[in-house]
Backbone as CSV, one residue per row, in Angstrom:
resi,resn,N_x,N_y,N_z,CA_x,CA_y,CA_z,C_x,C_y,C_z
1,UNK,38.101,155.869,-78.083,37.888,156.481,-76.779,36.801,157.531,-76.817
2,UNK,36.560,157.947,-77.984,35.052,159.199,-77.917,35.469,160.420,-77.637
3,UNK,36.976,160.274,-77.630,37.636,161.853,-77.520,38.036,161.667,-75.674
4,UNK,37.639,161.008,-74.731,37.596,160.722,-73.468,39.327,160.591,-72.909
5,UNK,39.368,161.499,-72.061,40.388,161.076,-71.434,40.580,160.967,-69.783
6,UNK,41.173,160.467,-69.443,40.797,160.179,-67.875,42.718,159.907,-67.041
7,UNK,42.490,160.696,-66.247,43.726,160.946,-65.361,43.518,159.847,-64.076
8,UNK,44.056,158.894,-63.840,44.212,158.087,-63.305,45.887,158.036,-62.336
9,UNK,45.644,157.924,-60.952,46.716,157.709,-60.150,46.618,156.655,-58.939
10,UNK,47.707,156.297,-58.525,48.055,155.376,-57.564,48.432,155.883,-56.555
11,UNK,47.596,155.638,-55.607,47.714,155.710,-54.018,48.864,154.648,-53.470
12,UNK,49.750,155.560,-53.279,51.029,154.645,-52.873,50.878,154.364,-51.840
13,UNK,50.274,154.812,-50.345,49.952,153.816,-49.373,49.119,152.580,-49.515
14,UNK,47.855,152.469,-49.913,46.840,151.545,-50.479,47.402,150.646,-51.726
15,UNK,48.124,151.227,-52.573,48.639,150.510,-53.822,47.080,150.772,-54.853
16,UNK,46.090,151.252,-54.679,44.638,151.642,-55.373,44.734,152.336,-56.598
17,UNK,44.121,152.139,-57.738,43.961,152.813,-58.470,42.731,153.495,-58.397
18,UNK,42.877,155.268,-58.539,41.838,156.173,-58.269,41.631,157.130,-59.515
19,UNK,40.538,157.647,-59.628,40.327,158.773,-61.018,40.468,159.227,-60.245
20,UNK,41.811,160.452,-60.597,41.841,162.022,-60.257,41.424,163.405,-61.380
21,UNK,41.023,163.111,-62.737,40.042,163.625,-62.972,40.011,163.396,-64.480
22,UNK,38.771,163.712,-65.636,38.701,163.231,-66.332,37.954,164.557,-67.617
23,UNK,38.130,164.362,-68.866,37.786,165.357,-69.574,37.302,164.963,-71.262
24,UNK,36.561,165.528,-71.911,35.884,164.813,-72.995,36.721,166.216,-74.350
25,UNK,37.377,165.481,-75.443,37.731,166.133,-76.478,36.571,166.379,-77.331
26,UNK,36.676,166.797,-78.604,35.719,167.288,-79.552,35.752,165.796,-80.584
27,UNK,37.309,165.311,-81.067,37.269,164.163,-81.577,38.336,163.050,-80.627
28,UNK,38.520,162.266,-81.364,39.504,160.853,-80.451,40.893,161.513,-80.451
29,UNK,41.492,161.076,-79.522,42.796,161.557,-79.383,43.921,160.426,-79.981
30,UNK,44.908,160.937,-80.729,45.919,160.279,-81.581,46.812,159.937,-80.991
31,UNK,47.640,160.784,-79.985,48.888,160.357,-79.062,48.525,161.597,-78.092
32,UNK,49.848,160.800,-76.997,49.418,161.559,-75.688,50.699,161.505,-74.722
33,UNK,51.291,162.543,-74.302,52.738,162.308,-73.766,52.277,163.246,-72.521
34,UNK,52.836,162.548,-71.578,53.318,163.567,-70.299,54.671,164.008,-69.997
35,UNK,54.236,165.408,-69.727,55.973,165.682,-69.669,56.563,165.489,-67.867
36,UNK,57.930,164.999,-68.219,58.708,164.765,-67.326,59.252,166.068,-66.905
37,UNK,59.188,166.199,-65.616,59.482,167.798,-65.095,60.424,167.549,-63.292
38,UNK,61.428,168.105,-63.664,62.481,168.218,-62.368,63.063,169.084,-62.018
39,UNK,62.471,169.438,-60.622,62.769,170.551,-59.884,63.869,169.941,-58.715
40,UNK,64.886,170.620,-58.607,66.457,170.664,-57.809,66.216,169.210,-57.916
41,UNK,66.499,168.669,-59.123,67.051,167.220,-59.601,66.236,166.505,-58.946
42,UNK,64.818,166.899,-58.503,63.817,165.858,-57.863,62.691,165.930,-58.748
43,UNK,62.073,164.712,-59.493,61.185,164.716,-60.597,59.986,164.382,-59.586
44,UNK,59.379,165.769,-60.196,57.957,166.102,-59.727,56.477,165.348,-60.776
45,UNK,55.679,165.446,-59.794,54.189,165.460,-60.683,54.256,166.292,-62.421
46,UNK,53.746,165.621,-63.203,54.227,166.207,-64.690,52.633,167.387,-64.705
47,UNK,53.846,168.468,-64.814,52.256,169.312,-65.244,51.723,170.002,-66.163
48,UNK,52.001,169.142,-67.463,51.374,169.510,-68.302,51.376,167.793,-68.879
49,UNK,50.254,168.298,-69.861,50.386,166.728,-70.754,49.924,167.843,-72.717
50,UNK,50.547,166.819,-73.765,50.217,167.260,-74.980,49.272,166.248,-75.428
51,UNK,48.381,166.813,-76.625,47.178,165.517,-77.083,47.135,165.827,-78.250
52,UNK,47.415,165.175,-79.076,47.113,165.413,-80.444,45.522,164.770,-80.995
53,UNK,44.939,165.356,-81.736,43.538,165.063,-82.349,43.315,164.215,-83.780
54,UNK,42.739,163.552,-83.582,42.286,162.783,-85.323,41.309,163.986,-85.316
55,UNK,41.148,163.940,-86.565,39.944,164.464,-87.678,40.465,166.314,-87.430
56,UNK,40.558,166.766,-86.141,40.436,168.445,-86.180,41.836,168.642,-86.076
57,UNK,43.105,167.752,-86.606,44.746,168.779,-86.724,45.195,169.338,-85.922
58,UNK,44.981,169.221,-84.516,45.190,170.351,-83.659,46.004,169.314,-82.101
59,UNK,46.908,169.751,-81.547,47.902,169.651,-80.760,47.332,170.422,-79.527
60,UNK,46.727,170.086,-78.524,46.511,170.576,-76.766,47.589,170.498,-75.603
61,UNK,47.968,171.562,-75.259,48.884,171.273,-73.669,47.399,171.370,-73.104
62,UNK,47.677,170.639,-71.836,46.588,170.279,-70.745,47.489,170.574,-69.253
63,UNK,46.974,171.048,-68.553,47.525,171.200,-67.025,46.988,169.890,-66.319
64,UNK,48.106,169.613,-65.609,47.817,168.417,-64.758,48.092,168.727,-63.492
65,UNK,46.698,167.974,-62.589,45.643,167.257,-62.840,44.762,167.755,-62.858
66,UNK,44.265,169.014,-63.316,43.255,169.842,-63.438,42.270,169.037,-65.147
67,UNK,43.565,169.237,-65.832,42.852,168.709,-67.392,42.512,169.811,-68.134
68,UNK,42.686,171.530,-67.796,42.378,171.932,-68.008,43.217,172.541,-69.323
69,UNK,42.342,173.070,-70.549,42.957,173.197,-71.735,44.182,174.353,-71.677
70,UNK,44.978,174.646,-71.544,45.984,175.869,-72.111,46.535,176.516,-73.215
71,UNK,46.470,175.722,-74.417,47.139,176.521,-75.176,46.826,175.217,-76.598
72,UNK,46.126,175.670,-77.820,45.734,174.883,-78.983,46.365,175.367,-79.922
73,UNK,47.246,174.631,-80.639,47.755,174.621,-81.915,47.405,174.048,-82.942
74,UNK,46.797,174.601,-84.217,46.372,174.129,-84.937,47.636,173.525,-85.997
75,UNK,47.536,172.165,-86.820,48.625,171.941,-87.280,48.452,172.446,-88.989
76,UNK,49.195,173.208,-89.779,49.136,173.494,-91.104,49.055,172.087,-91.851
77,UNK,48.520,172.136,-92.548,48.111,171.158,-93.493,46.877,170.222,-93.569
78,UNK,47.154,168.953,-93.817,46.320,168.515,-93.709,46.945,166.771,-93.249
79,UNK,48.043,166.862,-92.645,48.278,165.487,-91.859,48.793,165.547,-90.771
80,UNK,48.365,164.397,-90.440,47.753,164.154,-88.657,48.707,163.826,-87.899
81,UNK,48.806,164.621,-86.705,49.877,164.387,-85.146,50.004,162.868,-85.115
82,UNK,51.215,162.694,-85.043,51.247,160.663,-85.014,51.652,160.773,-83.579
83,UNK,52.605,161.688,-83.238,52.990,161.360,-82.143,53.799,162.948,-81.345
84,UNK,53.714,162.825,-80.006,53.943,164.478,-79.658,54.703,164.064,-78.521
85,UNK,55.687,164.941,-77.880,56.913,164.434,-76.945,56.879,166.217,-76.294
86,UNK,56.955,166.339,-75.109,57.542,167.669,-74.507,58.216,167.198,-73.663
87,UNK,59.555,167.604,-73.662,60.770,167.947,-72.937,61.698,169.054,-72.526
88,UNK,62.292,168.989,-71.794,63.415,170.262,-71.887,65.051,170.062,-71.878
89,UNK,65.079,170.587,-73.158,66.685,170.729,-73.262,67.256,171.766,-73.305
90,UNK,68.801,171.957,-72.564,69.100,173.198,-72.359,68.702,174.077,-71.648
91,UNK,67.278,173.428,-70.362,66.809,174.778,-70.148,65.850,175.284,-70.376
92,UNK,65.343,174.722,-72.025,64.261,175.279,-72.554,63.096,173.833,-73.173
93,UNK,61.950,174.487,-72.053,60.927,173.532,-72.832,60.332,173.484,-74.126
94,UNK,60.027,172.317,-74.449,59.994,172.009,-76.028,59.089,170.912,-76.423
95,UNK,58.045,171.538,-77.261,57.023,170.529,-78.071,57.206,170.320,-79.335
96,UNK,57.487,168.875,-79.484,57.606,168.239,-80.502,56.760,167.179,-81.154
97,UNK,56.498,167.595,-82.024,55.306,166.993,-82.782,55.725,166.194,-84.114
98,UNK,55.237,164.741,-84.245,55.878,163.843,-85.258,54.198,164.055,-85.994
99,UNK,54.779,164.341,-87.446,53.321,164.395,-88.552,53.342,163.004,-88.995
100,UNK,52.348,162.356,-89.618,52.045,161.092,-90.095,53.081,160.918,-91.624
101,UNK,53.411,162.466,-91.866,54.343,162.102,-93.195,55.811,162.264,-93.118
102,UNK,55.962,162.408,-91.720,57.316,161.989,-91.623,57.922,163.296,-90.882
103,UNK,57.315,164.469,-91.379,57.914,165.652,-90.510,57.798,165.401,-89.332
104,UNK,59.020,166.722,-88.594,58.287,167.284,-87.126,58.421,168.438,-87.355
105,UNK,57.217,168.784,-86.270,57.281,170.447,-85.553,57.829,170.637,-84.484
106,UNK,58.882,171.579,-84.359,58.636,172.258,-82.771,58.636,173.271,-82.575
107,UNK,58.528,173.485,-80.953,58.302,174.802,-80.512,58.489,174.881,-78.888
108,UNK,58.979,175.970,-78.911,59.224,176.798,-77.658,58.190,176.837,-76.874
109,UNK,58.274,176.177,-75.823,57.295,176.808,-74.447,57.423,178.536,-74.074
110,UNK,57.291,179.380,-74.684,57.048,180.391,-73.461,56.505,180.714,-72.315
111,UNK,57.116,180.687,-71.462,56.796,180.724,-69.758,56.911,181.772,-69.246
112,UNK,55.871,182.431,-68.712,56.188,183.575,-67.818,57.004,183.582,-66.533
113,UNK,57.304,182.768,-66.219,58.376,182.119,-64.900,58.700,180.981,-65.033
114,UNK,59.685,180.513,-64.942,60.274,178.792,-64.873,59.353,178.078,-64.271
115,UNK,58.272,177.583,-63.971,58.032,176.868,-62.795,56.187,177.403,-63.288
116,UNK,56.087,178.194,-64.278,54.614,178.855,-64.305,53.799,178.232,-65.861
117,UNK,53.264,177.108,-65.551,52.562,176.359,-66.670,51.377,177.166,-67.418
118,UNK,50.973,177.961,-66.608,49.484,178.269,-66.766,49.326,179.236,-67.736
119,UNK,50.284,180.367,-67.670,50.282,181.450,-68.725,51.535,181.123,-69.739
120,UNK,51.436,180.401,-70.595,52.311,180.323,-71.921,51.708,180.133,-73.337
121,UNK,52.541,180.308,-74.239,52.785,180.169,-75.725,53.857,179.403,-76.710
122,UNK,53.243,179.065,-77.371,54.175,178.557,-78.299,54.673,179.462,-79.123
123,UNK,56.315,179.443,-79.323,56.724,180.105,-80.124,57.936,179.584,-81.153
124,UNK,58.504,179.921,-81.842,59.612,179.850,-82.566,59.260,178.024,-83.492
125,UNK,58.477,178.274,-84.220,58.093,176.690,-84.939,58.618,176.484,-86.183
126,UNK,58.997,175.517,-85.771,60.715,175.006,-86.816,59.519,173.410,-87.643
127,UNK,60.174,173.601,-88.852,59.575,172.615,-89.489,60.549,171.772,-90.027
């Protein structure tokens, strides 16, 4: 892909597929999860997405559909994001990261408000 990623949606009146917007990484991207997000038990637009990187180790939340970068984690070592999942359990959102050697990472979303994507951190990373 050239590092390229592209946000693509469906016009549910038309049935159309449309670019709603699109953004270029530094290297190719390895895996790519959107998170599932539900507000008063009604699942909304996902607004964030995670991207893991070949060659530079490093894990991106992205705001959706902006694309815009939020928050880069670099991964210790030297093997590569196979696969990355954000969810919330309990309450609390959570990035989870599968390494190519079998580990995972996770970590805590810190949110400045339930509902506030834009200003957070990762914290508490469990190996």
């Amino acid at each position: 892909s050239g590092g390229h990623l592209f946000l693509l949606e469906v016009d549910q009146s038309t049935r159309k597929l449309f670019l709603q917007a699109q953004t270029q990484f530094k290297h190719d991207i390895s895996c790519l999860n959107l998170m599932p997000y539900y507000k008063d038990n009604v699942m909304q637009p996902s607004p964030l997405a995670a991207i893991g990187l070949w060659t530079e180790l490093t894990v991106s939340l992205v705001s959706i559909p902006q694309l815009k970068t939020l928050v880069v984690e670099t991964i210790d070592g030297d093997i590569l994001a196979k696969s990355v999942q954000l969810s919330e359990m309990e309450s609390i959102y959570r990035l989870i990261i599968a390494l190519g050697d079998g580990y995972l990472l996770t970590y805590q979303l810190a949110l400045e408000t339930p509902d506030s994507f834009e200003n957070m951190s990762l914290t508490n990373k469990r190996k």
